[in-house]
C-alpha positions as CSV (number, residue, x, y, z in Angstrom):
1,X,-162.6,55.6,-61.6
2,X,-161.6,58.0,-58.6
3,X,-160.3,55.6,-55.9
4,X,-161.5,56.6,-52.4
5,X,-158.5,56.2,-49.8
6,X,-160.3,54.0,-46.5
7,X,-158.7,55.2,-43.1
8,X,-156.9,52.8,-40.8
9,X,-155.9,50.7,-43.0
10,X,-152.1,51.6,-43.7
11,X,-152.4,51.8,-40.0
12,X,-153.3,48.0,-39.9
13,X,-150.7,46.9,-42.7
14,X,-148.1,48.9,-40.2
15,X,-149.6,47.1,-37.1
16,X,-148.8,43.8,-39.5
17,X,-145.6,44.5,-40.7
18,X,-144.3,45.0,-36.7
19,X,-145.7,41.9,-36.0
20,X,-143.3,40.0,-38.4
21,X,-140.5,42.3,-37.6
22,X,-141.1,41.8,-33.8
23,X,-141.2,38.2,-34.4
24,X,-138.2,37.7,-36.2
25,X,-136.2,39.9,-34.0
26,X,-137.1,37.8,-31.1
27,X,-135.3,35.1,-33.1
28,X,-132.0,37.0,-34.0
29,X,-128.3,35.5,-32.8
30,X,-127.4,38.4,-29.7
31,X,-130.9,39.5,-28.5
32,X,-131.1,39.3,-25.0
33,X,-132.5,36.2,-24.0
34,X,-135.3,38.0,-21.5
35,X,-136.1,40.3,-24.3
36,X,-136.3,37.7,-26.8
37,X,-138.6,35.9,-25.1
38,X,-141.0,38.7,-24.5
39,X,-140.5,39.8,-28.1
40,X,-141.8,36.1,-28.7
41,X,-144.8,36.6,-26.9
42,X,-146.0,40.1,-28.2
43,X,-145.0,39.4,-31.4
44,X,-146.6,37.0,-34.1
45,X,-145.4,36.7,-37.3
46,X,-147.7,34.7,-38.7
47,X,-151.1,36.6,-37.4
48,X,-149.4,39.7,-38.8
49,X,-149.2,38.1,-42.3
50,X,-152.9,36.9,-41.8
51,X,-154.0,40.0,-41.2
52,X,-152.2,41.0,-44.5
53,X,-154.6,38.6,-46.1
54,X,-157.8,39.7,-44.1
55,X,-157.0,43.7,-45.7
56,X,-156.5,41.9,-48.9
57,X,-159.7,40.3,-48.9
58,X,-161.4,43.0,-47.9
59,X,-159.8,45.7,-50.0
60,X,-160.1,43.9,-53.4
61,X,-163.6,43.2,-52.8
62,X,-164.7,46.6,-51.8
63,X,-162.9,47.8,-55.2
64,X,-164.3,45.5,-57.5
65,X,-168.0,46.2,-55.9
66,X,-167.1,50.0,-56.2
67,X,-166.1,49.8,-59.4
68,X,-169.1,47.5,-60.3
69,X,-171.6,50.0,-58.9
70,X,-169.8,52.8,-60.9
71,X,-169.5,51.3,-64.0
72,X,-171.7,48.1,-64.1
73,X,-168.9,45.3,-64.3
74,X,-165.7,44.7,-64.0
75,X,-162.7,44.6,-66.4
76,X,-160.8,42.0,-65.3
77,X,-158.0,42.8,-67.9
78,X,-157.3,46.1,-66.0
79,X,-157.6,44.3,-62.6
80,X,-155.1,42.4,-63.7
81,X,-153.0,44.8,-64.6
82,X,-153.1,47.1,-61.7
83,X,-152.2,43.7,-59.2
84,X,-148.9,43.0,-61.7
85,X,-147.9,46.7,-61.8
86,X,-148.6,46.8,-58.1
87,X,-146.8,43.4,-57.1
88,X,-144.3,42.5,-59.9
89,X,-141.7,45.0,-59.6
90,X,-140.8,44.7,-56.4
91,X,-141.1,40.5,-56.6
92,X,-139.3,40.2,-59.3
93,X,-136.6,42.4,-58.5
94,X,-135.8,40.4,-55.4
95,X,-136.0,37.1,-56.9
96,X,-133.6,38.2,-59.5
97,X,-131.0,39.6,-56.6
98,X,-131.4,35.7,-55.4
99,X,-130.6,34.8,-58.7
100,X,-127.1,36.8,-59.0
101,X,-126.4,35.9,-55.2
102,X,-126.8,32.3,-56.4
103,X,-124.7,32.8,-59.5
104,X,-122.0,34.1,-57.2
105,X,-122.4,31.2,-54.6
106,X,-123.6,33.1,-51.7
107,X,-126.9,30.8,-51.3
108,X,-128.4,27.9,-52.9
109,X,-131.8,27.3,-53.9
110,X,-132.7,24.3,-55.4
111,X,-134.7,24.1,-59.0
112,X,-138.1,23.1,-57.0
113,X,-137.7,26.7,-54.7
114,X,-137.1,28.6,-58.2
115,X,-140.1,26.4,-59.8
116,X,-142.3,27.9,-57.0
117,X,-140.8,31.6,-57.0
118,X,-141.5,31.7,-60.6
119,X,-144.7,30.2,-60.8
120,X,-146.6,31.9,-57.3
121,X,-146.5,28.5,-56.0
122,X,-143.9,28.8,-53.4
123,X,-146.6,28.1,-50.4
124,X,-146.7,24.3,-51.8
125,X,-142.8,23.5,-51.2
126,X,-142.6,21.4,-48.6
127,X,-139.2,21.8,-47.3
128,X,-138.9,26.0,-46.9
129,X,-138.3,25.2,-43.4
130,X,-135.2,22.6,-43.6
131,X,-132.4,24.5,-44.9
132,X,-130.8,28.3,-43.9
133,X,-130.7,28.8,-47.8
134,X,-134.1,28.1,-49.0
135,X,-135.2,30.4,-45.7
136,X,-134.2,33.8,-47.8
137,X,-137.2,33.0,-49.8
138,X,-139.8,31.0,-47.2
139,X,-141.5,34.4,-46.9
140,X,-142.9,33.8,-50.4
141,X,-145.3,31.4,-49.8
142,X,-147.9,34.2,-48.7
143,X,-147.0,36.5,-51.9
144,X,-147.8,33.2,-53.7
145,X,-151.3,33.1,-51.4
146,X,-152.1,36.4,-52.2
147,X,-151.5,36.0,-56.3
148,X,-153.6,33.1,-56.5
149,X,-156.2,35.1,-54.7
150,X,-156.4,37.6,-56.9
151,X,-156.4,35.2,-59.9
152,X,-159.1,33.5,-59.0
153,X,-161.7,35.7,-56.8
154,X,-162.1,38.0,-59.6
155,X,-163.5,35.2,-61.9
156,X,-165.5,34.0,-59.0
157,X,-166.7,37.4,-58.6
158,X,-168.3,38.3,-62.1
159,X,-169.7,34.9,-62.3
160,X,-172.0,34.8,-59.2
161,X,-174.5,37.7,-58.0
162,X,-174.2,39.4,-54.7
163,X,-176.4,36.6,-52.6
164,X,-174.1,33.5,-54.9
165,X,-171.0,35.7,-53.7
166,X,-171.7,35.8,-49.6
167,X,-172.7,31.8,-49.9
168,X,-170.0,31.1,-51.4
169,X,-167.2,32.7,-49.1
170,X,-169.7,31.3,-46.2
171,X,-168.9,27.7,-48.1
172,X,-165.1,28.7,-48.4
173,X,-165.0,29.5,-44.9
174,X,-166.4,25.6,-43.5
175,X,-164.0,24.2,-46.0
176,X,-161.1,25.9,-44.2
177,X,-162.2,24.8,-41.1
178,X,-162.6,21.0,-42.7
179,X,-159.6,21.5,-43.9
180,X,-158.0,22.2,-41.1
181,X,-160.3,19.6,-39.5
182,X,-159.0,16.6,-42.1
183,X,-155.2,17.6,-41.3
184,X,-155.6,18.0,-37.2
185,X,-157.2,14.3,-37.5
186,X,-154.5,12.8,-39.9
187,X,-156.9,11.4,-42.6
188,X,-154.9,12.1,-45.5
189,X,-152.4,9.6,-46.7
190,X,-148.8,11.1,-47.1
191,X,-149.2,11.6,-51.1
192,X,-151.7,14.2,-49.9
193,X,-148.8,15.7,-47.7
194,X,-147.5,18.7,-50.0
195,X,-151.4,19.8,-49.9
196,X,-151.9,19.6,-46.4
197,X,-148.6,21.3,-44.9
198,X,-148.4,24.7,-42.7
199,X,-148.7,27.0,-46.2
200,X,-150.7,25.6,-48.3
201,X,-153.5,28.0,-49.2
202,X,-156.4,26.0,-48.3
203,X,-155.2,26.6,-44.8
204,X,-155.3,30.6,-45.2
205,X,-158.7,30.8,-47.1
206,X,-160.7,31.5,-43.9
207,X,-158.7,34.2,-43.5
208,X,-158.9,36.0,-46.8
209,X,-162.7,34.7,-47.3
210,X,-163.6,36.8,-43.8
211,X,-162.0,39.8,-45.3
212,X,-164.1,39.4,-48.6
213,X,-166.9,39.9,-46.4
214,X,-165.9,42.4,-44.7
215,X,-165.5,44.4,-48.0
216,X,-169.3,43.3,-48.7
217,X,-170.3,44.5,-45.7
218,X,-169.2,47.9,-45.8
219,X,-170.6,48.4,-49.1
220,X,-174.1,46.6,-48.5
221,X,-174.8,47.9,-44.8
222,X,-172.6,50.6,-44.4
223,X,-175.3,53.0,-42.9
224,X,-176.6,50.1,-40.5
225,X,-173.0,49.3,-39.5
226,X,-172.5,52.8,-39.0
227,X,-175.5,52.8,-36.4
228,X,-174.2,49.8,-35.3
229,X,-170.5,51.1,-34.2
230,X,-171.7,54.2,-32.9
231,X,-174.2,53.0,-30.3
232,X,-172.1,49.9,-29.0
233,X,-168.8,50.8,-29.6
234,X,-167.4,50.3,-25.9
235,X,-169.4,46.5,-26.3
236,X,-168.0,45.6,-29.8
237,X,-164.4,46.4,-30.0
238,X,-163.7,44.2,-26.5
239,X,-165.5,41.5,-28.4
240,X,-163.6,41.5,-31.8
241,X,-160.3,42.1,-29.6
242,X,-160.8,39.4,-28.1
243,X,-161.3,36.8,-30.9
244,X,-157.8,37.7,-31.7
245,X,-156.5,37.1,-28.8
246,X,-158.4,33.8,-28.0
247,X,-155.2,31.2,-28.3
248,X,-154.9,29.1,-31.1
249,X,-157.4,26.0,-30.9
250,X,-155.3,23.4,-33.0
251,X,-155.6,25.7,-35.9
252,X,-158.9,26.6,-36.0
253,X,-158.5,29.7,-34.1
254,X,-157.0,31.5,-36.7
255,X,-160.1,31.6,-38.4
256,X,-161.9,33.0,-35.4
257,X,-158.8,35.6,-35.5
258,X,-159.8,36.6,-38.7
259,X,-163.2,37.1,-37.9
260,X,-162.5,39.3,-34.6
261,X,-159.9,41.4,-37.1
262,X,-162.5,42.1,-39.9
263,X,-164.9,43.3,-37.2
264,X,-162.3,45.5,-35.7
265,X,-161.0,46.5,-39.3
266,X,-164.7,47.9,-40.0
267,X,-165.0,49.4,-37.0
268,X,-162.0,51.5,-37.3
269,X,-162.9,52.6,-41.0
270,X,-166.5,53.3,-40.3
271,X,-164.8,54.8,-37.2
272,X,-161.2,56.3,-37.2
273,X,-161.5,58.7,-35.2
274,X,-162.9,56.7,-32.4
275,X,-160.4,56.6,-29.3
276,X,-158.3,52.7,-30.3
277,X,-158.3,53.9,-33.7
278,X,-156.8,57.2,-33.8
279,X,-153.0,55.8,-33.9
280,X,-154.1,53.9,-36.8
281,X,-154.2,57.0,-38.6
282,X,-150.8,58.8,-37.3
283,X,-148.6,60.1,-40.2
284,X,-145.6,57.9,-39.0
285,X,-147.5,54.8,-39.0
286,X,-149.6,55.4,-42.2
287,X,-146.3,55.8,-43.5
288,X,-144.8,52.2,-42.7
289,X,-147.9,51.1,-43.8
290,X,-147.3,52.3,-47.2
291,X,-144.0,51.2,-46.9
292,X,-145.3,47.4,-45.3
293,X,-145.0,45.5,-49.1
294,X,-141.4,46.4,-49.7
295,X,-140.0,46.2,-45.8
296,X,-141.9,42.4,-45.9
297,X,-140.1,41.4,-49.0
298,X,-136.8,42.4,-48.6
299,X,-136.7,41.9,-44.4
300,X,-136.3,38.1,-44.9
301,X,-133.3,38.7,-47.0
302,X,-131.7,41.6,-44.4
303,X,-132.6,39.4,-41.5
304,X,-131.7,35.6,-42.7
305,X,-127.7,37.2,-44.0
306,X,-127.7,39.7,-41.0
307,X,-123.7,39.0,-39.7
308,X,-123.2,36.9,-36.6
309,X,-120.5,39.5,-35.6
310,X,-122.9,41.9,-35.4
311,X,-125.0,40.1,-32.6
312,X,-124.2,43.1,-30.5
313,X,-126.2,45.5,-32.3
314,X,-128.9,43.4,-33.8
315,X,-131.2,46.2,-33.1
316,X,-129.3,48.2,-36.4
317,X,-131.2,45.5,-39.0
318,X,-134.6,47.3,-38.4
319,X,-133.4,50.6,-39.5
320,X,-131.6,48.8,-42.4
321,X,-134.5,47.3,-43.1
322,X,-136.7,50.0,-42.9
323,X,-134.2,52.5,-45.4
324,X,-133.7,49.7,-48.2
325,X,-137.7,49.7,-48.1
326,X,-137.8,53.0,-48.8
327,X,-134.9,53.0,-51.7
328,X,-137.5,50.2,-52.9
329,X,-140.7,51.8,-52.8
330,X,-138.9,54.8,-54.2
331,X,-137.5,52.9,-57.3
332,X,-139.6,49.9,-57.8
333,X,-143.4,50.9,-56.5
334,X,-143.6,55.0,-57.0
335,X,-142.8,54.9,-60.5
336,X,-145.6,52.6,-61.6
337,X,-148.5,54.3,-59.7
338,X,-149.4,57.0,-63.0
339,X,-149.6,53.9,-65.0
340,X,-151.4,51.7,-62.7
341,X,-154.3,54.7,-62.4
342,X,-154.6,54.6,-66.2
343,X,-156.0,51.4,-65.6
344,X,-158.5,52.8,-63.1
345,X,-160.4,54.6,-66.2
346,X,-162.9,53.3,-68.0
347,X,-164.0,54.5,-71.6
């Protein structure tokens, strides 16, 4: 199967990995305090990682419904194998550099972070955010999202038909929102606590659910979308910008975030050429796009153990960051892509 490459979206992984670098600059031991606090205000970590899950969403799904059209089902053995060729290497490769920095006593990272590291449960610790140490791996707990994702929407997806498939990421969508709903009211007693904390997944399935849909939608109405875009463009993009930057209601505006992202996500593939869109699809930021999976793993590491002594040029840990993502992607992604496309044929 010939994989078609969408435009914009390493341009919207790039937009998401500068929203967690941005963010965690803003929080770095020398930075100005002005610009640290205006870094802090442009920049959201935690929306960019969303969006990673919206283009997850919506990626997958438009794959899998390519690849049913082409070929009449899915082989969920190669799926499979393409998501562990495509995430392992890298994952595993930093897990085991925590391992030998724990061996030689640099950090400490008690058996229930290793439990989750190992297992792609890392989202249901409920104390990433009490000690310095466990903090090198916090940023898991959306890798750990994103592989139960793929483990389980697959399954949903050959079971139900197109109409069973929409209904249910409707359904998925108001249980997020009860969800959230349940936790903002407190009526859950505290054994229920490790479900109900800032990373458990139930709290992120708005987000990937909308970019499910979105994936549906380009495939279903494409040529209505298409009509769509190009007669109200200068009505809809104000409108889907704006869900994103509507302030968080409790928590349930992050749904509504997702929502204004798919829209503007579709717009720019149907559209990348289209005025807003056009930087989306410059070689430089296409390229930290492609780079986006590596920099996010191995940022937290750079930025957590970054040297107080070199407060005075905390701007250096970008470009560090930045060239050990590209030794990785070099080493630990690049080499697997022939063998990933094997996968991709069907006999």
């Amino acid at each position: 199967m010939k994989v078609q490459q969408l435009p914009s979206l390493n341009g919207w992984r790039a937009v998401s990995i500068l929203l967690v670098l941005g963010s965690h600059t803003s929080m770095m031991q020398g930075v100005p305090l002005k610009f640290s606090h205006l870094l802090g205000i442009l920049f959201e970590g935690n929306l960019g990682v969303r969006f990673f899950f919206t283009i997850s969403g919506f990626l997958i799904t438009w794959l899998m419904l390519k690849e049913e059209a082409e070929f009449g089902h899915v082989s969920l053995k190669n799926f499979y194998i393409r998501r562990t060729l495509r995430i392992w290497p890298v994952y595993f490769s930093y897990v085991a550099l925590l391992g030998v920095l724990q061996v030689f006593g640099v950090l400490v990272q008690d058996q229930f972070v290793w439990r989750g590291l190992l297992t792609f449960t890392r989202n249901f610790y409920d104390k990433m955010s009490e000690s310095y140490v466990d903090g090198v791996s916090g940023h898991c707990w959306s890798l750990s999202i994103e592989e139960q994702f793929y483990f389980f929407w697959p399954l949903i997806f050959l079971v139900l038909k197109m109409r069973g498939r929409i209904w249910f990421l409707i359904a998925t969508i108001l249980f997020s929102i009860g969800f959230k709903t349940i936790d903002v009211l407190g009526f859950h007693d505290r054994q229920a606590h490790i479900l109900f904390q800032e990373y458990s997944t139930f709290n992120y399935l708005d987000c990937l659910s909308w970019g499910c849909l979105g994936g549906i939608w380009l495939t279903v109405w494409k040529s209505k979308l298409e009509e769509l875009f190009k007669k109200y463009s200068l009505i809809i993009f104000p409108v889907f910008f704006s869900l994103i930057l509507i302030p968080y209601l409790i928590g349930w505006g992050r749904g509504i975030q997702a929502l204004g992202f798919v829209g503007l996500l579709l717009h720019s593939v149907i559209s990348p050429n289209w005025t807003c869109y056009r930087i989306l699809n410059y070689k430089w930021i296409c390229q930290i796009g492609i780079l986006s999976y590596s920099i996010y793993l191995w940022q937290q590491m750079i930025w957590m153990m970054w040297p107080k002594y070199f407060g005075a040029v905390w701007f250096l840990w970008i470009p560090l960051t930045m060239g050990v993502a590209c030794i990785s992607y070099e080493l630990l992604e690049k080499p697997f892509f022939a063998l990933r496309s094997k996968y991709r044929i069907r006999t």
